[in-house]
C-alpha positions, 0 to 999 in steps of 0.5 A: 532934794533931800530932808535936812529938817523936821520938827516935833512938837514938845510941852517943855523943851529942857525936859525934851533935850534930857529925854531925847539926849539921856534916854534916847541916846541923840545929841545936841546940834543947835540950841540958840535962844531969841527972848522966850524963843529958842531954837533947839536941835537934835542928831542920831549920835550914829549920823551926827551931820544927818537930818536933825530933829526940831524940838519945838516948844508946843505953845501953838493952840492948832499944834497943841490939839493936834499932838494931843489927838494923835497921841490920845488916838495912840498915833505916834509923833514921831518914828526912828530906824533900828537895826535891832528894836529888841535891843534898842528897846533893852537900852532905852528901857534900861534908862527909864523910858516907858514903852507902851508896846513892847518889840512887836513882829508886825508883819513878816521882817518888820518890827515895832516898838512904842514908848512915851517921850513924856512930852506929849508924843508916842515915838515908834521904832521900826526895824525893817528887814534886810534886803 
């Protein structure tokens, strides 16, 4: 079995392909619409035939609450791998993300950044140690 798909949670999905493709650096997959609804996907630009990230529309009240909860509890939505977070970081500062933690040693060999996505969720970059 593996994970092909998994999906987050957006106020606005063109303003969340912008963040996700120019900033992030990701690249559009699928972006179908049907009416007011529209499918939209994104890859790393590192494993463009991995798992693809939904980035769906936040108009469900449950939802809603939910992603407002964990963010307002500082939880992220959402956590990616780096091989090096202080370089990643460096990038996507560069391009106008705004970080709410800075690389951050969180225990021996492992460390985080967080940044806003300016879509309602906080997104966690991890670096794991080598084995």
């Amino acid at each position: 079995m593996k994970i092909k798909l998994t999906s987050l949670y957006v106020d606005d999905q063109e303003k969340a392909l912008r963040f996700y493709t120019e900033v992030l650096g990701f690249t559009k997959k699928t972006d179908v619409g049907n009416g007011p609804y529209r499918w939209l996907t994104v890859t790393s630009s590192e494993e463009p035939d991995g798992t693809e990230l939904q980035l769906a529309l936040n108009d469900n009240p449950a939802a809603r609450a939910y992603q407002q909860a964990l963010f307002q509890q500082g939880q992220p939505a959402a956590m990616f791998h780096a091989d090096d977070v202080t370089r990643e970081y460096e990038r996507i500062k560069a391009r106008g993300a705004e970080f709410t933690m800075p690389p951050t040693e969180v225990m021996p060999g492992v460390s985080i950044a967080q940044l806003n996505d300016t879509c309602g969720n906080l997104i966690q970059i991890n670096q794991l140690a080598r084995r």
